[in-house]
N, C-alpha and C positions, 0 to 999 in steps of 0.2 A: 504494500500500500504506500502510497507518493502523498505527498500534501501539495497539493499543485493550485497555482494562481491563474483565474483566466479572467483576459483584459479584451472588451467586444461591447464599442457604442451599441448595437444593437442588439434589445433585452430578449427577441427569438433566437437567434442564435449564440447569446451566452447563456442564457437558459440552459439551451438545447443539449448544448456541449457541457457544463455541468453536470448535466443529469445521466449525460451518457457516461461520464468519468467518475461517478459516484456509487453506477451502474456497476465498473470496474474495481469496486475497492477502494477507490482514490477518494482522498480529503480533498473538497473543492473550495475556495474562496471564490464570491467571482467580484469583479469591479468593471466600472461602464468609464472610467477613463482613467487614464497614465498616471496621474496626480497623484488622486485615491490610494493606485494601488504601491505607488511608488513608499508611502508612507510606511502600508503594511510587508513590502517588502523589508523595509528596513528593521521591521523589530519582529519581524516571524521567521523561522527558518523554513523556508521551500524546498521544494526539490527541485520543480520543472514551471517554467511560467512560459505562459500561452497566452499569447499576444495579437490583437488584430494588428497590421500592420500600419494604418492607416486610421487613425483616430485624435479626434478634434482636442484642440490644445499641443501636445506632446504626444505624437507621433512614436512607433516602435522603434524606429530607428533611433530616434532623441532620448527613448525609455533606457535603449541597449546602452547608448554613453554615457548615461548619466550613472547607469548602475555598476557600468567600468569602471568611471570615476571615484563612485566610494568604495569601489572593493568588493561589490555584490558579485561574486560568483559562482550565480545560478543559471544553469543549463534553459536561455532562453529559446521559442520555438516559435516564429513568425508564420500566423495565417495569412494567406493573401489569394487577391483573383488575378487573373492569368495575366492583364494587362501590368500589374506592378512585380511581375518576377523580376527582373532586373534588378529592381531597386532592392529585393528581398536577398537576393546575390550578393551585391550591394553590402547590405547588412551583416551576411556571415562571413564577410571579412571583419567588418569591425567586432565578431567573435559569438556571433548568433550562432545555436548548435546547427538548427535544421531550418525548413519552413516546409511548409504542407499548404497545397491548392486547393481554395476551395473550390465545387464544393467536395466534402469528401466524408470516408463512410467510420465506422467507431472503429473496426478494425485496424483502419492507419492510422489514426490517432495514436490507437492504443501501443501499437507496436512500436513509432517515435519516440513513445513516453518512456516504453520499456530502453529501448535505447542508451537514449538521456540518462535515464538512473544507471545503466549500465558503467554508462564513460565516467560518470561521478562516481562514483565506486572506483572507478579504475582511478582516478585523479586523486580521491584522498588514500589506497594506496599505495600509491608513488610518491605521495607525501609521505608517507609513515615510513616508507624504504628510503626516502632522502633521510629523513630526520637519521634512521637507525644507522645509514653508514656515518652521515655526522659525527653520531656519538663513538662509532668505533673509528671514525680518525682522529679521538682524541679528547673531544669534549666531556666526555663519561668514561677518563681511562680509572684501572685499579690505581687508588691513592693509598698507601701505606709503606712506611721502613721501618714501621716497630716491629720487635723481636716476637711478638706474636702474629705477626705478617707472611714474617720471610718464608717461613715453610710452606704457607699458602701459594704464593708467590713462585717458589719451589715447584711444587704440586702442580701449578698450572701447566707449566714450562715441560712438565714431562709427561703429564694426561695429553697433552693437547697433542702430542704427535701419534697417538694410539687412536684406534677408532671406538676401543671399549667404552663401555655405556659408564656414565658419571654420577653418581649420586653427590649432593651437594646440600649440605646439612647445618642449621645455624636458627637463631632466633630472628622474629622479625625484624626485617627494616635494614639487616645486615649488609644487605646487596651479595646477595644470592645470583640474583637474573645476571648482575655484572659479570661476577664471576663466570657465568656460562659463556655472557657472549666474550669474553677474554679466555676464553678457551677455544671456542671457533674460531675467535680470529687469529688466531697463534697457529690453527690447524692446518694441515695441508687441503681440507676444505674450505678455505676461507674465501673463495672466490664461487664458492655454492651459495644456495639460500639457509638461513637460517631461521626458522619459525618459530614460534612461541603457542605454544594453548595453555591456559590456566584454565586447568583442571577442577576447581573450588567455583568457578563462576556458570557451569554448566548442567543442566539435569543428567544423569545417564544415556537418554538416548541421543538427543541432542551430543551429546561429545562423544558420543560411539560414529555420528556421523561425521561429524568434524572431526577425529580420529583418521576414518578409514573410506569415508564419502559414501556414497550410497547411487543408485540406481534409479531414474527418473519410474516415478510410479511405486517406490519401496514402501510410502507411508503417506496416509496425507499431509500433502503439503507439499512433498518433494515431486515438482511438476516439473523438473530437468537434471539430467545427470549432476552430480557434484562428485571431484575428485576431494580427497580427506589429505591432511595436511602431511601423512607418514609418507602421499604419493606425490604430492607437490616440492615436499624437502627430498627427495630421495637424490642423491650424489650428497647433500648436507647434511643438518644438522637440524634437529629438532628437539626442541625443549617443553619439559612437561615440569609448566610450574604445578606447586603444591600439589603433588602426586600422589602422597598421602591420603586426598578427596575422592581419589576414582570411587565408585560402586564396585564393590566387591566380584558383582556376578563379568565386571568389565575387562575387570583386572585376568582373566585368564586367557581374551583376545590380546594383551597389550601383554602377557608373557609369553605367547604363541609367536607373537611379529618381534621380540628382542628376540629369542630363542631361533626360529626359522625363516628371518627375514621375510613373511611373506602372510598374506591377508586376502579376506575380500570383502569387498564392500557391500554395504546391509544391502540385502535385495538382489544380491548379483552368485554364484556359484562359481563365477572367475578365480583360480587362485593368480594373483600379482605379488610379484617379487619389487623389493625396494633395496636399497641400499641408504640406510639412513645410519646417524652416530645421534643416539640418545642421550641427553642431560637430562636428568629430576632432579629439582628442588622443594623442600621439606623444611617445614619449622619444627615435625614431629618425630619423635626417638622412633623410629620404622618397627625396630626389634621390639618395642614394649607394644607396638599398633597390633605386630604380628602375634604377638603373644595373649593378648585379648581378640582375638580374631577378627579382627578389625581390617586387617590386610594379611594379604597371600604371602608364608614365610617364602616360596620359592619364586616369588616376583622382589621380594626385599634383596637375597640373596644375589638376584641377577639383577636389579637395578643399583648394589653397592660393591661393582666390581673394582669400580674407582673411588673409595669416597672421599669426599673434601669436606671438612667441618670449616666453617667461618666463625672465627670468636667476635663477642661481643664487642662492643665501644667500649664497656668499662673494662676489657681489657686490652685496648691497647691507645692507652690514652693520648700517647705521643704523637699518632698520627693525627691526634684535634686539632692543633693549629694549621696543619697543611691542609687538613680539608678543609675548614675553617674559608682559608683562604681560595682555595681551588672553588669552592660553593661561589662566595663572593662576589671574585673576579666573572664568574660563568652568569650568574644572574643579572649583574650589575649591566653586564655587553648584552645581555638580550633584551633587559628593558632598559637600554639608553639612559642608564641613571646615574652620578656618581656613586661607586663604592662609597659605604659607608665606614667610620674609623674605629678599629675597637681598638678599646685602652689594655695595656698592661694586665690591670687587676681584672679585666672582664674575659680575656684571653686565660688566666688562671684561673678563675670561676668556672668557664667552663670546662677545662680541662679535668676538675676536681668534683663536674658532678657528674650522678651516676647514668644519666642517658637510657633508660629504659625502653625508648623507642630505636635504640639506637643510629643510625646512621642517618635514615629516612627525619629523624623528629630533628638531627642537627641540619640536616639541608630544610626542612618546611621552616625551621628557625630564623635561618638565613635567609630564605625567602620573605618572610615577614620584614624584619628588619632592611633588607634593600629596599621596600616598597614604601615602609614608614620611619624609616632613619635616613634615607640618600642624602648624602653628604656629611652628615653628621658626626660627632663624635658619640660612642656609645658606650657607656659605662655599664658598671654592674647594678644601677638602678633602672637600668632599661632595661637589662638582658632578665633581671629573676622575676621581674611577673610572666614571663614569656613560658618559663617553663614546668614542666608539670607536675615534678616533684622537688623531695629536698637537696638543699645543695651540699652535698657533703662525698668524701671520696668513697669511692669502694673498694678502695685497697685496706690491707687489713690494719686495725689501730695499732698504732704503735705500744708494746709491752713494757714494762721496765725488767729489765735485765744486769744481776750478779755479774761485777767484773771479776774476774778469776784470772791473772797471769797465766797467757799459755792455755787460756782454753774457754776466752770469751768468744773470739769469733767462728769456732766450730761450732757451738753448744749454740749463739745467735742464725749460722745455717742452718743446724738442724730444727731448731727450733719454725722459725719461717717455712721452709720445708714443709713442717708435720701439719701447722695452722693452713699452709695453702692446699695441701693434700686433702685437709678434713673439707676446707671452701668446695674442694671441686668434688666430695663423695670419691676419692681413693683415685679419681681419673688421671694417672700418670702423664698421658699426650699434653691435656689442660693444663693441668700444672708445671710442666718443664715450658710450654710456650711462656703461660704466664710471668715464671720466673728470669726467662729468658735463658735457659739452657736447654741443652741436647736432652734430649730422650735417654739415651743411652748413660749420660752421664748423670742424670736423675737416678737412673737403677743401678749406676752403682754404689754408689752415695748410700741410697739405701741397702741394697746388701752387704756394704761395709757396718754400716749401724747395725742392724740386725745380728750381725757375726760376732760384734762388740758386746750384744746387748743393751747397748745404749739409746736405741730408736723407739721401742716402747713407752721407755721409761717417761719417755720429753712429754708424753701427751700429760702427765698428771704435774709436770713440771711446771711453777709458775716463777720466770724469771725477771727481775729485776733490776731496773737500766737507774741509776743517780749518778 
């Protein structure tokens, strides 16, 4: 269904044509001259406007510049009688889609109309594929050099040249999607398409056909072939945000096509083969989903061939002034506005609070602030109504700690160690990023303590710093 405007001094055949387009499905406005409609152009979103060619005051050809003028680009359609084609010619150079002769029958109409929305569709997008190479030449690259980065960073560099499937794992707001498409683009697919479905935004059948497309005639509604997105990305890449959300009964077709590359679409007994390299992203622990039956343990097992966990903002604090800045600078250039200044102590505030939205809550931050600070200087009396909880660190408070000759700063590691171990529930990977050491060199640390007997002991320990 279109929401379409028709412009015709006279009231039998814009009747006419209403009625026939309403007939159609289509949402009609109609107006009896240019003025009128030019108003409601402006504050309604149309699809397709239908215009008599030749009408008193402002004419369609005058209606088409004026709506170039401000930026209205909406797929107009010039009626006209045989004596003004020319001029209607004429007009679809100054970027009319089509025109239609009258007189003429609902069928051409209809089929124009279909058109029109088709090439809009097609125009925004080629918008959304501009924007997206935009952002992978740079505009939305991975920002981080803290020690809870680099392994990420790491991980990318060496996933990306496999075609194995990626599970990518983190709480919201982290920049998940980022990470994916910083995977494809580092790929040797990187001159393929790369797609996205969010999985959470879709009923089951609806994303079984957006999945795998389906067969004109499969169900109703579907009243033309549609290919599914596993067959459009196939030489690419294809990302299944929040994967966690599939329907369970889904999940056995979408471990069939990781498993056997190959599918068919709802309504059709075709098997088709693809060649696709799968990314999921998740804000939920899979293994605990799997475990409450929630999701399929042998779709976890093959979608965590590769996994990536993305940690928090509150732990890697270091990178908040570089994004800080990077948000800033990127907002400020898209809406023409001076950056705004932040002070010293506003730049340590936020570095020191705890971010719960993580990454997303500090760029919508920035966001704000370029729109209602530009120019400005912005202190810590602007930035903490802004945000939504308390300002305080999330690193762990500082202890006091017994100096002992020769055996404060062992008893201070292990000590830190044991409190950040207990923070992350025993999770070793967590904790040595957090700390900023090796894996490796985490476990030996502690099975030196352990062999000592000294590693137990720390947790009843309460040490004392004067």
């Amino acid at each position: 269904m279109a929401c379409v405007c028709v412009i015709d001094d006279q009231a039998m055949m814009r009747d006419s044509l209403a009625e026939t387009l309403r007939a159609q499905d289509h949402k009609v406005y109609s107006f009896e001259n240019a003025h009128d409609a030019l108003t409601d152009i402006r504050q309604r979103s149309f699809d397709v406007i239908i215009t008599d060619l030749r009408l008193p005051g402002m004419d369609g050809v005058e209606l088409l510049r004026e709506m170039r003028r401000l930026g209205l680009d909406v797929p107009v359609v010039l009626m006209t009688a045989y004596a003004s084609v020319p001029t209607a010619v004429e007009a679809m150079k100054l970027g009319a889609f089509d025109y239609i002769q009258k007189p003429f029958n609902p069928e051409e109409i209809g089929i124009l109309i279909e058109r029109a929305l088709r090439e809009r569709q097609l125009l925004r997008e080629n918008e959304v594929m501009r924007r997206t190479i935009e952002d992978l030449d740079g505009n939305r690259r991975l920002i981080g050099e803290s020690p809870a980065m680099r392994p990420v960073r790491e991980k990318i560099e060496r996933v990306a040249q496999s075609s194995a499937t990626v599970l990518i794992t983190g709480q919201s707001g982290t920049g998940k999607e980022l990470i994916a498409r910083e995977i494809h683009a580092a790929s040797p697919r990187a001159n393929q398409p790369m797609l996205c479905v969010n999985c959470a935004a879709l009923s089951p059948t609806l994303l079984e056909s957006e999945l795998f497309g389906h067969e004109k005639g499969a169900f109703t509604g579907a009243d033309r072939l549609r290919k599914g997105r596993f067959e459009l990305a196939d030489g690419g890449t294809l990302l299944l945000d929040e994967v966690s959300e599939i329907d369970i009964g889904l999940q056995a077709k979408l471990l069939r096509i990781l498993q056997e590359s190959e599918f068919e679409r709802v309504g059709s007994s075709v098997t088709r083969r693809v060649n696709v390299r799968v990314i999921a992203t998740t804000n939920r622990d899979l293994r605990d989903w799997a475990a409450k039956a929630k999701f399929r343990e042998d779709l976890y097992y093959r979608l965590s061939v590769l996994p990536i966990e993305i940690p928090p903002l509150s732990e890697r604090r270091e990178d908040i002034p570089l994004l800080l800045d990077a948000f800033i600078s990127r907002i400020s250039a898209r809406e023409g506005s001076e950056r705004p200044k932040f002070t010293r102590e506003t730049v340590a505030m936020l570095t020191e609070y705890s971010w719960p939205g993580n990454v997303r809550e500090l760029q919508n931050l920035c966001e704000r602030v370029c729109v209602l600070e530009s120019g400005r200087e912005v202190g810590p009396n602007i930035i903490r109504p802004l945000l939504a909880g308390p300002i305080k660190s999330a690193s762990m408070p500082a202890e006091k700690v017994q100096y002992r000759d020769g055996q404060i700063l062992s008893d201070a590691e292990r000590y830190l160690i044991m409190r950040t171990l207990t923070r992350f529930d025993g999770h070793r990977e967590r904790t040595a990023r957090a700390l900023g050491i090796g894996l490796r060199t985490l476990g030996l640390k502690i099975k030196r303590w352990r062999e000592e007997g000294t590693f137990e002991d720390i947790r009843q320990r309460r040490l004392q710093i004067h």
